[in-house]
C-alpha positions in Angstrom: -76.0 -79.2 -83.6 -78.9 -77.1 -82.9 -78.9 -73.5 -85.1 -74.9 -74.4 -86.2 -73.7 -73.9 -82.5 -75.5 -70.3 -82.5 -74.8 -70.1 -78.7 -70.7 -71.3 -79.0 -68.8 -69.3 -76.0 -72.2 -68.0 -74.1 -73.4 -69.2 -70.7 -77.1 -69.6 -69.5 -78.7 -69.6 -66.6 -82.1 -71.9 -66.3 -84.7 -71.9 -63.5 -87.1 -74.9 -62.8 -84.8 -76.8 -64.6 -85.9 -80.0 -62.8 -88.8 -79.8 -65.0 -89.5 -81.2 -68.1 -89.3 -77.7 -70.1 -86.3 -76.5 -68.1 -84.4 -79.6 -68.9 -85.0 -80.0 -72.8 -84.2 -76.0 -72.8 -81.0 -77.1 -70.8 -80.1 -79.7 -73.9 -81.1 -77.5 -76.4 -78.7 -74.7 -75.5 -76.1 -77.0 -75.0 -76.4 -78.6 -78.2 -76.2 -75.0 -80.2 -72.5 -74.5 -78.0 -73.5 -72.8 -74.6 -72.2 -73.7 -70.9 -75.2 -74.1 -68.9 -76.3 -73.8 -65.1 -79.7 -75.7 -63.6 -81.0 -73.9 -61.1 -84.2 -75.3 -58.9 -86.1 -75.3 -55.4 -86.6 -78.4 -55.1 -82.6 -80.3 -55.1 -83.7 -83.9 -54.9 -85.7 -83.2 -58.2 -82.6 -81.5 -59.9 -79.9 -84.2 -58.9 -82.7 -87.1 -60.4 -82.6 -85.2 -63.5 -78.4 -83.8 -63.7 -77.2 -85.9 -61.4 -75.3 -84.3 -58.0 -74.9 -80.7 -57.6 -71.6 -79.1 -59.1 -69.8 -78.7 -62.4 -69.2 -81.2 -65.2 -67.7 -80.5 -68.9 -70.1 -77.2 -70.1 -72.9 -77.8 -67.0 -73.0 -76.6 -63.6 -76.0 -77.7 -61.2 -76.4 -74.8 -59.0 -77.5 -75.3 -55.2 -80.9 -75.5 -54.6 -83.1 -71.9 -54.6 -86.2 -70.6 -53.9 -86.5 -67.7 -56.6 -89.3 -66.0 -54.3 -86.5 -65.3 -51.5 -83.9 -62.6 -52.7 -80.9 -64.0 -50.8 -80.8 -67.0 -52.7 -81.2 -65.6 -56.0 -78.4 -63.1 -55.2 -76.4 -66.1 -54.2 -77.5 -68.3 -56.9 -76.3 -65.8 -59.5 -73.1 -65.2 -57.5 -72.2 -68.9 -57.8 -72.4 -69.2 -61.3 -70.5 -65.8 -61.9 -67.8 -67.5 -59.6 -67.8 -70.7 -61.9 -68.0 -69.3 -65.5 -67.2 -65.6 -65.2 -70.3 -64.2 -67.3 -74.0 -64.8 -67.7 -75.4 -64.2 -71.1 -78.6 -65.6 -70.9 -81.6 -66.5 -68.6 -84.2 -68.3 -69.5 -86.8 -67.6 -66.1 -88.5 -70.9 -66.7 -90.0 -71.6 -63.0 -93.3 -71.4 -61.7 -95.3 -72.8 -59.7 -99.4 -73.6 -60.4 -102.5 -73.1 -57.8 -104.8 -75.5 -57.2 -107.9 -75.2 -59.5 -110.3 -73.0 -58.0 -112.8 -70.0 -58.7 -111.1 -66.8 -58.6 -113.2 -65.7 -55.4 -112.5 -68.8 -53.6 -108.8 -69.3 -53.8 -106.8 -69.1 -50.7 -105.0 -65.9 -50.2 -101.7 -67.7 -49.2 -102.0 -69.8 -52.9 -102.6 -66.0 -54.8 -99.4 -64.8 -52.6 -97.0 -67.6 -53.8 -98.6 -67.9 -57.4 -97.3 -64.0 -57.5 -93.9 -64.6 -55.8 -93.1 -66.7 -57.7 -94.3 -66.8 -60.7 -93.6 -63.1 -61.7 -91.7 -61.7 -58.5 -89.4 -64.6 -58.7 -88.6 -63.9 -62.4 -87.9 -60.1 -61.5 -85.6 -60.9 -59.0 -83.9 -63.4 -61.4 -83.8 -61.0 -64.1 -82.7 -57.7 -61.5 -80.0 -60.1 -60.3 -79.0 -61.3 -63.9 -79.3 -58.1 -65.8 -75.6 -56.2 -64.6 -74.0 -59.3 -66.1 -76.2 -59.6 -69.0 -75.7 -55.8 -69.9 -72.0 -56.3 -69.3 -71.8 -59.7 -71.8 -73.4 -57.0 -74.6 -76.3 -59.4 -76.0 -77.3 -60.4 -72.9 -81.2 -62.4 -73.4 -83.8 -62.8 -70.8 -86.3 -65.0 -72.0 -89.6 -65.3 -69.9 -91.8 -68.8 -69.8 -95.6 -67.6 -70.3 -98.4 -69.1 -71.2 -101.8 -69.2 -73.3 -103.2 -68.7 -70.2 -101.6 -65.2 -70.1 -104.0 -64.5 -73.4 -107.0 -66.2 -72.6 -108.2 -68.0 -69.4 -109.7 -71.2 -68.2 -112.3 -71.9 -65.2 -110.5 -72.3 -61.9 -106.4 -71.1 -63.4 -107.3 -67.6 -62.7 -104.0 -67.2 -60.1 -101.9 -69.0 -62.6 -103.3 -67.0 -65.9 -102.7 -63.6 -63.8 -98.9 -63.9 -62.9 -98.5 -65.3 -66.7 -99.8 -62.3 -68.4 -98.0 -60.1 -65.7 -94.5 -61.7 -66.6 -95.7 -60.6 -70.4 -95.6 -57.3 -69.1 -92.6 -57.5 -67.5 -90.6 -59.1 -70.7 -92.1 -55.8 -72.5 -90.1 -54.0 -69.5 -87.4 -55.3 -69.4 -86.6 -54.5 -73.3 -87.9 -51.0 -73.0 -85.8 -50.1 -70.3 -82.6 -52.2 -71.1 -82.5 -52.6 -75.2 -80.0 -49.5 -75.3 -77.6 -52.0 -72.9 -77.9 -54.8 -75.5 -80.7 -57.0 -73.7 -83.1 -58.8 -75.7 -86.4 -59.4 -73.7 -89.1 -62.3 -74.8 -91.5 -64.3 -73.5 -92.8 -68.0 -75.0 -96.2 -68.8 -74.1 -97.1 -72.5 -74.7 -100.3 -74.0 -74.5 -100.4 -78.0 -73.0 -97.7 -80.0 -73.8 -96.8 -83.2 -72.7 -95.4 -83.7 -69.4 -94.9 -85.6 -66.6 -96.9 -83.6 -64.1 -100.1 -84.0 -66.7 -99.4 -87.8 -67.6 -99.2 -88.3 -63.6 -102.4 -86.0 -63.4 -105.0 -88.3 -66.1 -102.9 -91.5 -65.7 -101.3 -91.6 -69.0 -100.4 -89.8 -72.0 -103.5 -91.4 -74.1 -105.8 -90.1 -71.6 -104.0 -86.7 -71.4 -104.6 -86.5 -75.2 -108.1 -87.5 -74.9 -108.9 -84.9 -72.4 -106.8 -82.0 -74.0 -106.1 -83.0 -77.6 -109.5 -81.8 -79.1 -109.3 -78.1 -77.4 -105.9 -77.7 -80.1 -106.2 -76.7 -84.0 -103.6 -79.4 -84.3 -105.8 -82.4 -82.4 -103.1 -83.0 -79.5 -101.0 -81.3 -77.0 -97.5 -80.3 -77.9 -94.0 -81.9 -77.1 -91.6 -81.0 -74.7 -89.1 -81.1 -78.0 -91.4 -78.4 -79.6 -91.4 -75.7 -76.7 -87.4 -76.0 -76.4 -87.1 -75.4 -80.0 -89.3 -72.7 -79.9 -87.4 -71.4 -76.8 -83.8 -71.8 -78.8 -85.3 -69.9 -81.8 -86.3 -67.0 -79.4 -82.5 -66.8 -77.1 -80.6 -67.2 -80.5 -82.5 -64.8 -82.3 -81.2 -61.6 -84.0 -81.5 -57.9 -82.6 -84.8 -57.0 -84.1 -86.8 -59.9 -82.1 -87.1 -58.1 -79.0 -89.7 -57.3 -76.6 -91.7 -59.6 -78.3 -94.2 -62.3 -77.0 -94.3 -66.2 -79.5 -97.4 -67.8 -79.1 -96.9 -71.5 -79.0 -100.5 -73.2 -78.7 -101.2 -75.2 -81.4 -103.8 -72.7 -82.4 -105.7 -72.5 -79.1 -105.7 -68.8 -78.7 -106.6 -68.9 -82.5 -110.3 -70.2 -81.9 
């Protein structure tokens, strides 16, 4: 069991957890002892992954939300409240990315949802989750990054922006809510292997082969790796707080 069943008796909440990140961070917390609700636009996606919505032994599949629209966060959060009683953590894993394109180009209605989601989305998750989170005494919101919110790329301007933003607002959050009990962090991978990039170059040899050689360590990361690093971060003592983990394989490094 992941860090001796560091997370025994606590309850998180995980966005995007269709994905490939959200679900391994869904098996690593329950595998250190939490109860766990999946949250996710996109309900097709989340049922493929968890199976039908609703609860089963320590998971819940929450209804399908959009984090962008309040109502449905405030909803999404009162669901899971109704099923387990407390929320200690959040991991705001969701995001959505805008088509590659030159900063001065890119369509004004891509920039708009890049920001609603990406970082708007994660306030609202975090505003919505925070009264419960004070209230559990060690609540933990823990914010999905990116290398790109340190350094940038040609055409990921949009993405990089709301990435570095949602740094900002993880700093936030801890400033203004460590005296409540609420850790604040961010993990900021750099490319890992996914499905969205195998179905992008075809196959994970030719997603190596395109990415590999920009890492220190010669190839993307794993799935496996991020959650880790994610489970270090939510099980973490008091003093990590506010902070932001680098996870890049050295890219940033260079």
């Amino acid at each position: 069991m992941r860090e001796e069943l560091a997370l025994a008796g606590r309850v998180a909440l995980i966005t995007g957890a269709a994905g490939d990140l959200g679900a391994a961070i869904a098996r690593e917390c329950l595998a250190a002892g939490a109860q766990v609700a999946l949250l996710d636009v996109d309900p097709q996606a989340l049922e493929r992954r968890h199976g039908p919505a609703g609860r089963r032994d320590a998971v819940v599949v929450l209804p399908a939300c959009d984090i962008a629209d309040e109502q449905q966060v405030s909803e999404a959060v009162t669901a899971l409240i109704a099923v387990f009683g407390r929320l200690d953590i959040l991991v705001n894993n969701a995001a959505v990315a805008t088509p590659k394109s030159p900063i001065g180009e890119i369509a004004a209605t891509q920039w708009r949802r890049a920001i609603d989601v990406n970082l708007t989305g994660s306030w609202l998750m975090a505003r919505a989750a925070l009264p419960h989170l004070c209230a559990s005494g060690a609540g933990v919101v823990l914010n999905i990054a990116s290398q790109l919110g340190h350094v940038t790329a040609p055409g990921s301007g949009a993405y990089g922006v709301t990435k570095a933003a949602l740094i900002a607002l993880t700093r936030s959050i801890a400033v203004d809510h460590a005296a409540q009990g609420i850790r604040s962090l961010s993990l900021s991978p750099g490319a890992f292997m996914t499905n969205r990039l195998i179905n992008r170059y075809g196959d994970e040899a030719a997603v190596e082969r395109a990415l590999g050689a920009s890492y220190l360590s010669g190839q993307v990361g794993s799935v496996d790796e991020v959650a880790r690093a994610a489970l270090y971060l939510i099980s973490g003592g008091r003093f990590l707080n506010g902070s932001d983990l680098v996870i890049d394989g050295g890219y940033t490094a260079q």
